[in-house]
Structure formats: C-alpha cells, structure tokens
N, C-alpha and C positions, 0 to 999 in steps of 0.2 A: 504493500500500500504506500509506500513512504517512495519508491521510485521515479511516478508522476512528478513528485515537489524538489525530491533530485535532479533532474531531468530538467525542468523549466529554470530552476537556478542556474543547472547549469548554462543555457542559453540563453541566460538573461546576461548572465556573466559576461560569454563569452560577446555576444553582440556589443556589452557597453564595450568591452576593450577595443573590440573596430571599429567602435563609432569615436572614441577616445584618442585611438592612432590613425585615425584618417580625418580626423574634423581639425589637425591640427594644420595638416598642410592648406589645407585650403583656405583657413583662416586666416594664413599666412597670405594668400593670394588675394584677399579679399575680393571675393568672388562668390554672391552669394548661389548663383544655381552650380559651380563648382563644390562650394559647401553640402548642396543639398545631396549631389551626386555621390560626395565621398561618406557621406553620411550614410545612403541611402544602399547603397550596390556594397559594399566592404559587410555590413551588416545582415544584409540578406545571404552574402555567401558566407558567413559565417552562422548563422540558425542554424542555414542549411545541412551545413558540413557536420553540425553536432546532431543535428536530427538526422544525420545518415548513419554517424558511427554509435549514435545510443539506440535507434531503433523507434524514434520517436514518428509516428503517423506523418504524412503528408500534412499540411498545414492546412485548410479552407477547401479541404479535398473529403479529408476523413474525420474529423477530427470536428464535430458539431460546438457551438458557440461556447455554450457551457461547460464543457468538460477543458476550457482554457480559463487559467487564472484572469482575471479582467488585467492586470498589471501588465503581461505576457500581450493579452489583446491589445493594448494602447500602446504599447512598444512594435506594435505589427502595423497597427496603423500609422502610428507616424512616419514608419520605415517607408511603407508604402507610399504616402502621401509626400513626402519628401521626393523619392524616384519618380512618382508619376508629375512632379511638375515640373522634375528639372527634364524628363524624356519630353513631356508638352512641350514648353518650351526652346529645347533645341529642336524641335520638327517643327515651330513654328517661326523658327531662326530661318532653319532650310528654306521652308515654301515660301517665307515674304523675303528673301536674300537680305535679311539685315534690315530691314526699313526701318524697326524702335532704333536700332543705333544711330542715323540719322540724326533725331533729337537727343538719345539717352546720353547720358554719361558713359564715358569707358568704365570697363568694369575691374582696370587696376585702378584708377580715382577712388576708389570705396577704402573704407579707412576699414581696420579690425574690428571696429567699435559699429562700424553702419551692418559691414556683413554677420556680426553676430546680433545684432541688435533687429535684425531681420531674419535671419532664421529662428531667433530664441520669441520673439513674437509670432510667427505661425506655430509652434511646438507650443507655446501658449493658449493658443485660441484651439491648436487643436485638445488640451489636455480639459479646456474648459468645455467645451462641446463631448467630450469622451466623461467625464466624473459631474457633469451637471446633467446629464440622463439626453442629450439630444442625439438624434439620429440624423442618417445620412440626407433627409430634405431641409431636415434645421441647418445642418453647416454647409447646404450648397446654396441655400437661402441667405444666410449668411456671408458668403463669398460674395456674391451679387450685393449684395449691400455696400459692403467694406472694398472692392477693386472695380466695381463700376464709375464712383468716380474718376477713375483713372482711365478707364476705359472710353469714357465721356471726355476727358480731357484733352487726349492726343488726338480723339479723331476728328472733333469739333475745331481744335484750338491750336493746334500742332501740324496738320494737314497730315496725317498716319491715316489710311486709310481705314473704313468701319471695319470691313474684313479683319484686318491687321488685328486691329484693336479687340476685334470680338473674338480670334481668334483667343489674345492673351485671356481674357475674360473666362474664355470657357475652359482653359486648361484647369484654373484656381478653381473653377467649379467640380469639375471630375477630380483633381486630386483630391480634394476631400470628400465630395460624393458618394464615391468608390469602395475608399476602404472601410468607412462607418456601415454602408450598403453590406458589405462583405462580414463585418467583424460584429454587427450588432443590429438588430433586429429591428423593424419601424415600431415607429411609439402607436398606442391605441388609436391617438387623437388622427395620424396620418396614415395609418392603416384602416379608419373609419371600423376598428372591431366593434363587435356588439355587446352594447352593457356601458360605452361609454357616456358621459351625461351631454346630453345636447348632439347626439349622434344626426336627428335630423338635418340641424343647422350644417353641421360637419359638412356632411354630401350632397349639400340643396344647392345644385350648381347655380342657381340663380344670386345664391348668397354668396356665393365665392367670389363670380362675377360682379360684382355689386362693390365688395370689398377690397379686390383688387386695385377696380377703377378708382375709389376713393381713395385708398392707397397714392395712386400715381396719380391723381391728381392732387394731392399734399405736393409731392416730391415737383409734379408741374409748375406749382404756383411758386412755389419757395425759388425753385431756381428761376423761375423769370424776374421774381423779386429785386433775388443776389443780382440777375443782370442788367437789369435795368437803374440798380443804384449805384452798389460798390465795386461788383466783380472787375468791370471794366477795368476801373483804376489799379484796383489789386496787380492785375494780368500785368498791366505798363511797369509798374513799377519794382515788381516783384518776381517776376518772372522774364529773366533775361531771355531766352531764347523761343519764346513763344513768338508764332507765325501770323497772325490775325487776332484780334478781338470784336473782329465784325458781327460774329453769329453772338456776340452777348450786348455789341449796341441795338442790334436790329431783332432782339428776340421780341415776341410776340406771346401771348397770354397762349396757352394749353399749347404751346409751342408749333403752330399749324405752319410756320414756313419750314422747320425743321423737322419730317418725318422719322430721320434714325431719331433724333430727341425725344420724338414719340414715341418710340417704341423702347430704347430705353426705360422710360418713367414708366411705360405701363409692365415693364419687367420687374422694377422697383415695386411696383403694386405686388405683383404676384409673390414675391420676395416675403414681402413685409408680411401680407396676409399668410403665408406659411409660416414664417418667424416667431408672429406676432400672436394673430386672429384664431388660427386653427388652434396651438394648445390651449389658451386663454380660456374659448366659450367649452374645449372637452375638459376641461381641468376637474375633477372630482374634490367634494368639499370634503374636509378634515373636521375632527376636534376641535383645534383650535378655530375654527369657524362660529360655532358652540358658543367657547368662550370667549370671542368676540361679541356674537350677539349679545350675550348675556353681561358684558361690565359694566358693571357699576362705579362711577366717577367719586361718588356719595362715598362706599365701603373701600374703594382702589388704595394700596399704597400711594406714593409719589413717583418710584419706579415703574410700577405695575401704568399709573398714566400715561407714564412720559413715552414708554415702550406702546401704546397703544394708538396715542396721539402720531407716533413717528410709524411705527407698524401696524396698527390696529387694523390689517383688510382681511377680506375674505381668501381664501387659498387661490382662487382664479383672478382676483386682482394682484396678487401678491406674484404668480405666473404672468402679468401681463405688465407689472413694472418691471421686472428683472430680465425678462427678453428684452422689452422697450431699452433697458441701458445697456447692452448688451450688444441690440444693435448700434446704438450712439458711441458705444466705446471704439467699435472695431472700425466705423462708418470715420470718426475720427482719426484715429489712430493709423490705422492702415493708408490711409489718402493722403495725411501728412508726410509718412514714413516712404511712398511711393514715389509722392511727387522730391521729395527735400534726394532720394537716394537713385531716382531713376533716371528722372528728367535732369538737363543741366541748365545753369544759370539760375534754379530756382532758388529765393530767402526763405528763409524758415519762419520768417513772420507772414512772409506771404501763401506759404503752402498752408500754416494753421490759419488764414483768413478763408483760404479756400474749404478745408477740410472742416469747418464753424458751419459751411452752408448744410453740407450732408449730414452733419449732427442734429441741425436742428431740424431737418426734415424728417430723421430717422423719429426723431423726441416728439413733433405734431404729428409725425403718422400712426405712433403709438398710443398717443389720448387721442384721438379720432375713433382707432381704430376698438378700445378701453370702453369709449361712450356707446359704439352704436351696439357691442356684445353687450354691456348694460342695460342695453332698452328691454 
C-alpha cells in the first residue's frame, strides 16, 4: 500500500530537480517562452523516465483523476501548460514569420527579474484556478479576460494583424484549457448536472445570451469611454512605438465602425458570463447563509459585526465577489505585465493607465452581472 506515495514522491522529486536544472539557464537568457520550454520538456522527460523504471501506469491514459494525488495533478498541469504555450507560440512564430517582433521587444532586453516575474505569474494564476476548485472553462474564460487586452492592443493600435493577434490569444487559451480539461473534471455549474440550484437559468440559452450581450456591452461602453477621453493621450505619451491612435479618436458608441472591436467585446461577454454569471446563480447555499440571515446587531459581538458588515453575504454573493476580483486582478495585472514586457517603448505609468481600463470593466461587468442573478 505504501508504494503508490513512494512512487509519486518519487516523481515529484525527481521533476523539481529538472525543473531546478533547466529553469536556470534560461533565466539566465531571459527569455521567457525559452523559460517555459526548459521548464516544460526536461520535466516531462523526467516523470516519464521514472514512470518507466518504477512501473508506474501511463499518465491520463490509465490512470483515472482520482487515484493521482491533486499535488502530482497540479504539477502535471502546469508542466503541461507551460509546453503547450511555449509549442503555440513558436508555431505561431513560424506561420506569421515574426510579425509581434516587428513591435515587441527583443527577447534578450528582458531582465531576470521580467522573465521570472512572468512565468512565476502564470504558475500563479495557474495554482489559483487548480486549489480554488475552477475548471478548464473558468481558466480559459479567464485567459480571455486577462490577454485580450493585449490582443486588442496590437491589432487595433500596433497595425499586427487580427489573425496575428488572435492567433496569440488563442494559444493562452488552450494552454490552460487543456490540461484542467484533462486533469480535472467540469464543475456542476458548467456541466449543467442535475441537482444543481438554478439548473434552469444555467441552460436557458436565452439567458446566456442575454448575459453575454450585457457583459460586452459593459466592456463596449467603458472602452469607448477610455477613448474618447484619456486613452488617446495615454497612447502619445506613453507608448513610444505605437502606430496610430486613430481607431481611439474616431471610436464610436457599441463600437459599429470597428467590427473585430465587436467581436472582441462580445467574447469578453461570453468570458465574463462563464467566469462570473454561471457559478454565481449555481452556487449552492451553506450554513453560514443560516447565520447570516439570522444576526443579530442587538446580541452581535463587535467582531462578530464588523466581520458581517465586511463579509456578511450569502455563499453565491460571496462566489460572485471573489470571481468578480479575480477577474480584475488578472485583467490588471497581466495587461500591464504584457504590455511594460512585450511591446517596446512602452512606461509603466502608461501600461497601468491602460490596464485601469480592463479593470474596471472586469469590476462593472461583475455588479451588473451580481444584480441581474439577484433579481
């Protein structure tokens, strides 16, 4: 019986050690899809090699979800998601011959500090989506959130064609995808199973639709907002090697002269309401729902208030603030990190002017999307 936990140590072992001796050269190179390479393929041939000489089952072959420590699974996923985006991306090198280099930064410019600062934020986001219970449509939902603006940025603003751009888009999406798909099971709420609360809402395509569109029209307004007042300025002053800011003096309300814009923002819909909307209305109520309805202000400690005052919601409001910053975190973070590490000429005061805008889009599509599951 004690073999199985022999066995997975072992391989836990042995993987950190090649992830140890091969994440350092690349470090060195600061290079971050070299980083994700050495990290990704040294580690896989090293599982491997010990699951051939202890006798350990094929991986996602034989070997059913559960009968893998979750520790073992998250380490299989990140491996995974690592190689599959640095393989996206060198195929997506090949087929557009270079065109993000054009605008990007060379990639010996990256300091130690940006290429680990970038891959230790995806192993981040991925560990938070792996031990916070989401599945593979929350963190590709999530990907769209957090690298569409970037996506939005070069092919509007940059002259990188949409292809180009969507190309990148959709790799961040499948690398994460993928291995949650593979290593962990859909949640109730996305599997629409039976017995969840609000299962009707769940599957009423009409309320999906509905939800979506509002969604992307949040994300619509706010960016015509940002352009019609500050972005412009930002762009000039902030971002040296930006190509145009026409398509942000001449933007237009629901974005009608800019069709990719449009589609776009209604992908952000679709996004958000997966992110957002879908676990919020399945969320099942708890206990402490119980004793939320039931406090009393009158008998309360001053702790006991002050925790109810700052937390006092029901379990599916309590689901629908914590996606909600969730998305603002990464929608921030990542756009800043993108633009300050990918593009050149850009200031860091002006990539977090830029990355302010998707925040607060992420933040009103969340209470939008908060009130109308309320009704």
């Amino acid at each position: 019986m004690a073999r199985p936990k022999a066995t997975a140590k072992k391989v836990m072992d042995t993987v950190a050690a090649a992830v140890e001796d091969a994440a350092g050269d690349a470090v060195k190179a600061a290079d971050p899809v070299a980083l994700a390479t050495s990290i990704a393929v040294p580690a896989v041939e090293a599982a491997a090699e010990v699951a051939q000489t202890q006798g350990v089952p094929e991986p996602l072959k034989r070997v059913k979800r559960a009968q893998l420590p979750s520790g073992v699974r998250f380490a299989l996923v990140a491996v995974l998601s690592f190689y599959l985006e640095s393989l996206g991306r060198s195929l997506v090198v090949e087929y557009t011959h270079g065109e993000l280099a054009k605008v990007a930064r060379p990639a010996s410019s990256l300091t130690q500090t940006e290429a680990l600062a970038l891959a230790g934020w995806k192993l981040f986001g991925l560990a938070l989506g792996w031990y916070g219970n989401y599945d593979g449509f929350d963190l590709a939902a999530l990907a769209i959130l957090s690298h569409g603006p970037m996506a939005y940025l070069i092919s509007t603003y940059y002259g990188i064609r949409a292809s180009t751009a969507g190309a990148y888009l959709a790799v961040e999406v499948v690398s994460t995808f993928f291995p949650f798909l593979l290593l962990r099971k859909l949640s109730g709420a996305h599997a629409a199973a039976p017995g969840i609360p609000n299962r009707d809402i769940v599957v009423d395509r009409q309320i999906q639709v509905l939800t979506s569109m509002l969604s992307a029209l949040v994300y619509s307004v706010t960016l015509f907002l940002a352009c019609r007042t500050f972005l412009p300025t930002n762009f000039v002053l902030y971002f040296e090697g930006i190509r145009t800011i026409e398509p942000a003096q001449d933007a237009q309300l629901f974005s009608f002269n800019r069709p990719l814009t449009q589609i776009l923002c209604l992908l952000f819909g679709v996004a958000a309401r997966t992110l957002i909307f879908t676990p919020f209305v399945a969320a099942s109520p708890t206990v402490k729902d119980q004793e939320v309805a039931e406090f009393d202000p009158a008998t309360a400690t001053l702790g006991q208030t002050i925790y109810w005052n700052l937390w006092g919601y029901t379990t599916p409001t309590k689901v629908s603030v914590k996606r909600t910053a969730v998305a603002m975190l990464f929608a921030g973070v990542d756009t800043y990190l993108q633009a300050t590490t990918v593009l050149s000429g850009v200031d860091s005061y002006g990539a977090a002017v830029y990355a302010s805008v998707w925040t607060l889009a992420a933040m009103i599509t969340g209470l939008a999307l908060r009130y109308v599951g309320s009704v």
